[in-house]
One Martini backbone bead per residue (centre of mass of N, CA, C, O) as a GRO file, in nm:
protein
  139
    1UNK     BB    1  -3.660  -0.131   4.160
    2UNK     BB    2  -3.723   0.028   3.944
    3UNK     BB    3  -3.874   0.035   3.586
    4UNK     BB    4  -3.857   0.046   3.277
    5UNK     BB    5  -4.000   0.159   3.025
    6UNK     BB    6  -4.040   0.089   2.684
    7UNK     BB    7  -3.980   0.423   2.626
    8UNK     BB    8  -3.749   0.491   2.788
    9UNK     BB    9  -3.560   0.207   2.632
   10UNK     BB   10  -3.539   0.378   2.369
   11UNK     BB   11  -3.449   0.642   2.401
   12UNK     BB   12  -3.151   0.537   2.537
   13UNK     BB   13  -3.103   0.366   2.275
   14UNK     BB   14  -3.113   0.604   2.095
   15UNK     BB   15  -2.896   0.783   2.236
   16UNK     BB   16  -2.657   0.539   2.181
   17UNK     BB   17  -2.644   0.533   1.955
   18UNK     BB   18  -2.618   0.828   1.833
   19UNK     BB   19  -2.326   0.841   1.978
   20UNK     BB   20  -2.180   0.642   1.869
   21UNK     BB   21  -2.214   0.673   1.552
   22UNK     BB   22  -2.115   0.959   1.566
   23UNK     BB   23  -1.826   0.880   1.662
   24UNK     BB   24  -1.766   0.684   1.367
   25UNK     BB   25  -1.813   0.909   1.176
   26UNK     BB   26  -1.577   1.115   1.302
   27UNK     BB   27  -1.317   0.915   1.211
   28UNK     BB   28  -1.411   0.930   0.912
   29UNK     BB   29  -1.256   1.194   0.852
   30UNK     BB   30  -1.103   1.443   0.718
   31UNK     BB   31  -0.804   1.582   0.787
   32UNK     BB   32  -0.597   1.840   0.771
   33UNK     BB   33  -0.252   1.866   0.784
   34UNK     BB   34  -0.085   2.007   0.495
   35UNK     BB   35   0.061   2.233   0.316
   36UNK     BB   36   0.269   2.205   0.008
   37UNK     BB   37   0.536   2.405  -0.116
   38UNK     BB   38   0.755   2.271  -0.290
   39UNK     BB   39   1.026   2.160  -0.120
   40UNK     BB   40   1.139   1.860   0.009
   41UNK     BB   41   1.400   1.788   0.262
   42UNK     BB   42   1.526   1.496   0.274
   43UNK     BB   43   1.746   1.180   0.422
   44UNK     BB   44   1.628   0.892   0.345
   45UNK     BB   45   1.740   0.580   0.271
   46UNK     BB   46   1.791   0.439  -0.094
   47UNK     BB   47   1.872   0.104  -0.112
   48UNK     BB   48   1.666   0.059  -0.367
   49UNK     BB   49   1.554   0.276  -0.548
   50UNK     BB   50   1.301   0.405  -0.482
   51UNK     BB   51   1.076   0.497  -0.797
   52UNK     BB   52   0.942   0.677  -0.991
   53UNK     BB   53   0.807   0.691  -1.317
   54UNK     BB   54   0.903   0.842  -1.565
   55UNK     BB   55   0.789   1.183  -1.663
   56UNK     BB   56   0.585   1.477  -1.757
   57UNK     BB   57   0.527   1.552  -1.414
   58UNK     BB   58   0.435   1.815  -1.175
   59UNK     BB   59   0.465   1.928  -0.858
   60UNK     BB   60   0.287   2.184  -0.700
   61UNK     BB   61   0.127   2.061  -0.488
   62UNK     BB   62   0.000   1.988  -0.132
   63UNK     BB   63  -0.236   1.826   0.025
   64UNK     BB   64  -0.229   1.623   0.357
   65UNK     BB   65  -0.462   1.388   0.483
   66UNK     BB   66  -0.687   1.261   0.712
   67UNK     BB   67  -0.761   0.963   0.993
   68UNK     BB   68  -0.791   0.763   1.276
   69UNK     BB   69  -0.728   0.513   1.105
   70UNK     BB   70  -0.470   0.580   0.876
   71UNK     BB   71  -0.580   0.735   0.665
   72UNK     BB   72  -0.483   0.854   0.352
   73UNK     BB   73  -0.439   1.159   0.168
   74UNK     BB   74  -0.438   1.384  -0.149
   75UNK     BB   75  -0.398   1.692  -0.305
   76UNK     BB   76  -0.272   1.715  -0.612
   77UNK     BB   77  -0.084   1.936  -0.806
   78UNK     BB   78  -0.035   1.903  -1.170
   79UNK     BB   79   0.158   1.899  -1.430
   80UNK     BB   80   0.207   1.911  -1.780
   81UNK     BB   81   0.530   1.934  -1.970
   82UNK     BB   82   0.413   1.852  -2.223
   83UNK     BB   83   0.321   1.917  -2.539
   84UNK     BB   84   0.115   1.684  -2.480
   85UNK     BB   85  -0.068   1.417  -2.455
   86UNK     BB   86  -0.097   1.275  -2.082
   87UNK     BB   87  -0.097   1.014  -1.870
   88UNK     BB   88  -0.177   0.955  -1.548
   89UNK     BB   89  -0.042   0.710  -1.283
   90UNK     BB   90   0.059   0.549  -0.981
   91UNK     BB   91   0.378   0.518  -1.088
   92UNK     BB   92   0.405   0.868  -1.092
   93UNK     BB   93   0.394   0.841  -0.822
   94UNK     BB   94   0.533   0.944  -0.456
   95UNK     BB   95   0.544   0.853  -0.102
   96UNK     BB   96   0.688   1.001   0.186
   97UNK     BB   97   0.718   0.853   0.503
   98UNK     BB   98   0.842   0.897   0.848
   99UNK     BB   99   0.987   0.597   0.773
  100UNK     BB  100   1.091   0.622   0.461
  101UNK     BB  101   0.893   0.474   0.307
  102UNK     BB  102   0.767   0.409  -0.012
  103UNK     BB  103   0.466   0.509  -0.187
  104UNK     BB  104   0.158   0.434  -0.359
  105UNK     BB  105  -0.094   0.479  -0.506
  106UNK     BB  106  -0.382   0.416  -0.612
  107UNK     BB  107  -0.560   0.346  -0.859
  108UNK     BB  108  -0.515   0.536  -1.174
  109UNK     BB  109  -0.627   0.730  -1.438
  110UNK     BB  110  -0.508   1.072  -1.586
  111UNK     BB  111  -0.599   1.311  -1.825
  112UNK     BB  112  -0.348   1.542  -1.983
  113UNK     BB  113  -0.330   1.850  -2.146
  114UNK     BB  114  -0.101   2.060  -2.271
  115UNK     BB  115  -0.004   2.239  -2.013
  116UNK     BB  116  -0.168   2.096  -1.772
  117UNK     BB  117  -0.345   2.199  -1.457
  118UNK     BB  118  -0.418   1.936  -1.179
  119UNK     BB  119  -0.639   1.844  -0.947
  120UNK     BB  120  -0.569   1.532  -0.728
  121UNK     BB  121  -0.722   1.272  -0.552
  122UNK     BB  122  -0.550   1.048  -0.307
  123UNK     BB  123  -0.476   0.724  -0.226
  124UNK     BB  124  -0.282   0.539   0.038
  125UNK     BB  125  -0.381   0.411   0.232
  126UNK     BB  126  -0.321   0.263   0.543
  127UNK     BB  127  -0.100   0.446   0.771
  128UNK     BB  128   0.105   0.517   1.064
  129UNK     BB  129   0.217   0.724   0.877
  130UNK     BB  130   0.307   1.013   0.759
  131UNK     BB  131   0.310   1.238   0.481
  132UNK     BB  132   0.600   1.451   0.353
  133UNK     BB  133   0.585   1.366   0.092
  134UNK     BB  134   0.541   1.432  -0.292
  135UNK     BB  135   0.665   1.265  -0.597
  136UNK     BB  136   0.827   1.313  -0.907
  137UNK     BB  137   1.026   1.183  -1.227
  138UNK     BB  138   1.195   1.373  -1.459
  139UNK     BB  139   1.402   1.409  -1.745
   0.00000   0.00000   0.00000
């Protein structure tokens, strides 16, 4: 069995780890799963009435994305639908995920004046099932 050189068992093991690495860095990748606008009708049950906060807050539409981790992401664009100044904080939005269950985003809090429409991406953290949509519950 012939030796490899010390120069060979570099490139070897330099171009194993840049492909390693590369596979590593690329599940870590976000990719768009769907764009949505308007309603969407689902009929999951919600025995325990789960709901976000009541707000001044209109969903217009949402970007979908995700990673091979199961992280969840989405761009939300929404409107301020109050007359005047109002904060949009995590309690005012839920994702219905295709388990039915309702979950929040992370901690945010997103300044928005009078009758503005904003895009703001959000994270759902780590889930199993993807995101069916995103809505706001307005008064």
């Amino acid at each position: 069995m012939k030796k490899l050189s010390n120069h060979a068992l570099v490139v070897l093991l330099t171009g194993y780890l840049s492909i390693h690495c590369q596979a590593s860095a690329n599940d870590e990748i976000i990719n768009v799963e769907r764009s949505v606008s308007g309603n969407f009708n689902s009929s999951f049950p919600n025995p325990d009435n789960i709901q976000p906060d009541i707000s001044d807050f209109k969903v217009i539409n949402t970007v979908l994305m995700s990673n091979e981790q199961g992280e969840r992401w989405a761009v939300v664009t929404l409107q301020n639908t109050a007359r005047g100044q109002r904060t949009l904080n995590q309690n005012q939005l839920m994702a219905l995920i295709s388990s039915g269950e309702r979950i929040v985003p992370e901690r945010f809090k997103e300044l928005f004046s009078s009758n503005e429409t904003l895009s703001i991406t959000l994270h759902f953290g780590q889930q199993k099932f993807p995101i069916l949509e995103i809505f706001s519950r307005t008064m």
